[in-house]
C-alpha positions in Angstrom: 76.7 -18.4 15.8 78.5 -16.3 13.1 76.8 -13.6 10.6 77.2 -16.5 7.9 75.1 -19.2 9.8 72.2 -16.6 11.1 72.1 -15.5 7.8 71.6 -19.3 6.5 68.8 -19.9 9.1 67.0 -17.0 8.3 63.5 -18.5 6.4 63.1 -17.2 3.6 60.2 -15.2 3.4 59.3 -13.7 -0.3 59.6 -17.6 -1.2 57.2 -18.5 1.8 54.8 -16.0 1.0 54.5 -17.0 -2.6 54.0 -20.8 -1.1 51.4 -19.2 1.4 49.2 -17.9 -1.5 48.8 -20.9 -3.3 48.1 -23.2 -0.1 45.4 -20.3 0.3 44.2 -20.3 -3.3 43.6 -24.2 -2.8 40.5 -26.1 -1.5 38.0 -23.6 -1.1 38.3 -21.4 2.0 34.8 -19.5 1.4 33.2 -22.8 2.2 34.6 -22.5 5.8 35.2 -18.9 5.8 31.2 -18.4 6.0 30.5 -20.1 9.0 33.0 -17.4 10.9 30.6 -14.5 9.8 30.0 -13.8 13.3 33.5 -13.1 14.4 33.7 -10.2 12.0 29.9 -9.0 13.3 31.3 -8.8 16.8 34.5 -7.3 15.6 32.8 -4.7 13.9 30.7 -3.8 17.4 34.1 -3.7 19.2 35.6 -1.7 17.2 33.1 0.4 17.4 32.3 1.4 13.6 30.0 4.5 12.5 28.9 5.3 9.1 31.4 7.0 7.3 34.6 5.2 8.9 37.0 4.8 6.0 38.0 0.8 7.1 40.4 -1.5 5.2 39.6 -4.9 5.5 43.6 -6.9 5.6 44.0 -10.2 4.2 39.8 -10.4 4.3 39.7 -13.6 2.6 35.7 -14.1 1.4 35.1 -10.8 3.3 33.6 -11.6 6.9 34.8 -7.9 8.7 34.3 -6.0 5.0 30.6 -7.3 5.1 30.2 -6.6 9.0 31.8 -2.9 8.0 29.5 -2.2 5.0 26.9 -3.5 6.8 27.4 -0.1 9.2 27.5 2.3 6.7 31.2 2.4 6.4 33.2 3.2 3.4 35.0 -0.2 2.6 38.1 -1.4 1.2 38.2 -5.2 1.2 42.0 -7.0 0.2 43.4 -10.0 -0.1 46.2 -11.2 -2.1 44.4 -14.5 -3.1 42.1 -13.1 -5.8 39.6 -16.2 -6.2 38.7 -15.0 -2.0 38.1 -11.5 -3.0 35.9 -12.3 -6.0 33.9 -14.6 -3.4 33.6 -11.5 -1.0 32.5 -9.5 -4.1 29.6 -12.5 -4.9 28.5 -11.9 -1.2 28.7 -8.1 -1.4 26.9 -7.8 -4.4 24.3 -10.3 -3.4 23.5 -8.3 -0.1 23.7 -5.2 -2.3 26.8 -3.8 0.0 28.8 -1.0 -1.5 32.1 -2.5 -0.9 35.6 -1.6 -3.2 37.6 -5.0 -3.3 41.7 -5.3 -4.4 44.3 -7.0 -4.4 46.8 -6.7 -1.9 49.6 -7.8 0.3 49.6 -7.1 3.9 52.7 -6.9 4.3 53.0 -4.1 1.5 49.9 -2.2 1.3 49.1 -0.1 -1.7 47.9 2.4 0.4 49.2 6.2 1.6 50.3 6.8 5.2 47.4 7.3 7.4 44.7 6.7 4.7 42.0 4.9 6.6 39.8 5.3 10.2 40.3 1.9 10.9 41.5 -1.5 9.6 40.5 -5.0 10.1 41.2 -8.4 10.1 39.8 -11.7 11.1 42.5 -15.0 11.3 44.1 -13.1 8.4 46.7 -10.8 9.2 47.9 -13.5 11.5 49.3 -15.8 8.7 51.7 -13.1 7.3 55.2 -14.3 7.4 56.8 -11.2 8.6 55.1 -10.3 11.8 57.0 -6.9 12.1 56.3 -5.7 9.0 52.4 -6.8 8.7 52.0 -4.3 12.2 53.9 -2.0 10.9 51.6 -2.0 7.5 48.4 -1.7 10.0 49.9 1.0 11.8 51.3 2.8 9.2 47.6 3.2 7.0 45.6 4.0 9.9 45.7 8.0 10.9 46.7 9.1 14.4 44.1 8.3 16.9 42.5 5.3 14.4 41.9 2.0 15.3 42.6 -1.7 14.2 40.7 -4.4 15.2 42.1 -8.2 14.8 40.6 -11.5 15.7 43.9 -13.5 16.2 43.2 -17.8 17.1 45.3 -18.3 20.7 47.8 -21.2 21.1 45.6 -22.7 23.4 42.6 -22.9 21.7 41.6 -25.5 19.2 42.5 -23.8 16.3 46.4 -23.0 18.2 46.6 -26.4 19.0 45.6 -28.1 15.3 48.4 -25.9 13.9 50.5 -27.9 16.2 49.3 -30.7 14.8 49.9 -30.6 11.5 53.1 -28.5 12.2 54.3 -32.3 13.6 53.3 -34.0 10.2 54.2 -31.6 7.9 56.5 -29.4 9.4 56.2 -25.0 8.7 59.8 -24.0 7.2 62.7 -23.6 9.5 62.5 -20.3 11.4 59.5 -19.0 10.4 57.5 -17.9 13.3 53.4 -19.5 14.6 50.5 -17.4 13.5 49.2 -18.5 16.6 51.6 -15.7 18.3 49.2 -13.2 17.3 46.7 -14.5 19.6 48.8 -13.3 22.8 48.7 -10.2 24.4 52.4 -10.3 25.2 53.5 -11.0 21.6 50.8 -8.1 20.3 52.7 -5.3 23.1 56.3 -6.2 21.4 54.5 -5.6 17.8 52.3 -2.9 18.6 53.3 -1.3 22.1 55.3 1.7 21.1 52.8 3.4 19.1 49.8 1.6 20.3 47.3 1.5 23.1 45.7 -2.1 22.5 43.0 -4.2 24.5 42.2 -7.7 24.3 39.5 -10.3 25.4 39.3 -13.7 24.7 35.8 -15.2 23.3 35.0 -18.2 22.1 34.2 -19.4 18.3 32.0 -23.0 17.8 32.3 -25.1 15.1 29.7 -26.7 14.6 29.3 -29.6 12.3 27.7 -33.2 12.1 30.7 -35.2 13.4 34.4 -35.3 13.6 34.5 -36.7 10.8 32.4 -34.3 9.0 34.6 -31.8 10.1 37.8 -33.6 9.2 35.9 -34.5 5.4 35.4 -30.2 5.0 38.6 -29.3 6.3 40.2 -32.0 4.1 38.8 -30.9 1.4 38.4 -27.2 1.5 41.0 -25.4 4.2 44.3 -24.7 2.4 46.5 -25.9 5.1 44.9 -29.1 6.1 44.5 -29.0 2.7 48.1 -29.5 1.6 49.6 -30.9 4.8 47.5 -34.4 3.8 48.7 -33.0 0.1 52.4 -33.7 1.4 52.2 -37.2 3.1 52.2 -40.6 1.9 49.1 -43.2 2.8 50.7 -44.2 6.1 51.2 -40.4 7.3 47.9 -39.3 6.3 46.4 -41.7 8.1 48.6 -41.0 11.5 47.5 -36.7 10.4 43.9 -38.0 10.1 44.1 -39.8 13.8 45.7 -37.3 15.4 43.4 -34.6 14.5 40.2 -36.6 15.2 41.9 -36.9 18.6 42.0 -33.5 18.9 38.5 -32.9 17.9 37.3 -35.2 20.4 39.3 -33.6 23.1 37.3 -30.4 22.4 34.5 -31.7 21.7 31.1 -30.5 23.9 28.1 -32.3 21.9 28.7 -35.9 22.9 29.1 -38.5 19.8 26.0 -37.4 18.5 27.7 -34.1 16.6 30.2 -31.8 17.1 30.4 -28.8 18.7 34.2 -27.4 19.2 34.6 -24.4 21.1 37.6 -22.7 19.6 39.5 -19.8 21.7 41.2 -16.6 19.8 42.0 -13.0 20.5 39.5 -10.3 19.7 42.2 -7.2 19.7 40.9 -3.3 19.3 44.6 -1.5 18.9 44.3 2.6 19.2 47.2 4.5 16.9 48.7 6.9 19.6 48.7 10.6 17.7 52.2 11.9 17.5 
């Protein structure tokens, strides 16, 4: 392949991004987001916050880790470059009476000095960044010498890993551009991370819980971006063949019987320790 033809395959990502945002800024993600408000608790514990950590919450969405942070007497800075999440992070904060600072940012360019923060988060955020290299490199580059970062990353194997593959068959992700679910193996985080970077990983389990599959199907449809716009972008005949396909693979995971729905969903809770110099 010559300079000419890589350089026509390459995706292009500035143009994905801005594609990413408003799949993001459509449904409602809060809705959803909520229910994960656990995965950021036992983030926080793993991570091992103590009042006074400076911690920056990446691509927080409705603000599950900034909440779990502030929640520890940490000094918070929640971002997001999807401003009606943040503003749905700030609702929650306020209503629990959290002192948490909220902007809006890209993680993949973070307004931020080198070495600026204890620690940084982030929860099935970070992940979705187009440019993997350049989202660690953010991460590393804000967190001081000796910091930490702690990510909760859905595995390929899981549910979650394998409904992206799902609708990645319906509605196909743009040429090149690499799976989120990468970020939710430990071989894929050592080439990101490993040269500047002691990391740990274990693997725990998220449920979904929710009336039915169809219930689920009916709130994801409606109020998770990407399921969201993948219907969005088929005709009647394809988003009924979407809609089968991912009841199948609801029922596959399922653990409650056909009374309800109980999905036990696999990812990557990650604590990544900034080597000092």
């Amino acid at each position: 392949m010559n300079d000419a033809t890589q350089a026509s395959a390459a995706p292009d990502l500035a143009a994905i991004k801005q594609v990413q945002q408003t799949i993001w800024a459509s449904g409602d993600f809060a809705v959803i987001g909520v229910t994960l408000q656990i995965v950021g608790e036992l983030l926080a514990e793993a991570i091992d916050i103590r009042a006074g950590d400076t911690v920056l919450d990446v691509a927080a969405g409705n603000g599950n880790a900034s909440l779990a942070a502030a929640r520890r007497f940490a000094r918070v800075m929640s971002t997001d470059y999807v401003p009606a999440l943040l503003e749905k992070g700030r609702q929650r904060a306020a209503a629990e009476g959290l002192p948490v600072e909220f902007r809006v940012a890209d993680a993949e360019d973070l307004p931020f000095p080198d070495n600026d923060f204890d620690l940084a988060l982030s929860t099935f955020g970070v992940m979705f960044a187009p440019d993997h290299p350049r989202a660690a490199r953010e991460l590393l580059r804000v967190v001081r010498a000796g910091g930490r970062i702690g990510l909760a990353n859905w595995t390929p194997e899981g549910f979650v890993g394998q409904l992206f593959k799902v609708i990645g068959a319906h509605a196909p992700p743009p040429a090149g551009l690499k799976s989120p679910a990468l970020w939710g193996t430990e071989a894929y985080l050592e080439a990101l991370f490993g040269n500047a970077a002691d990391i740990r990983a274990e693997r725990r389990q998220f449920n979904f819980r929710y009336a039915s599959p169809a219930h689920w199907l009916q709130v994801f449809r409606e109020y998770y971006g990407p399921t969201n716009k993948a219907f969005a972008r088929l005709d009647s005949s394809g988003q009924a063949a979407l809609e089968r396909d991912i009841l199948a693979v609801l029922d596959r995971f399922n653990t409650a019987g056909p009374a309800s729905l109980v999905v036990p969903s696999e990812y990557l809770e990650v604590v990544i320790t900034k080597r000092r110099a």
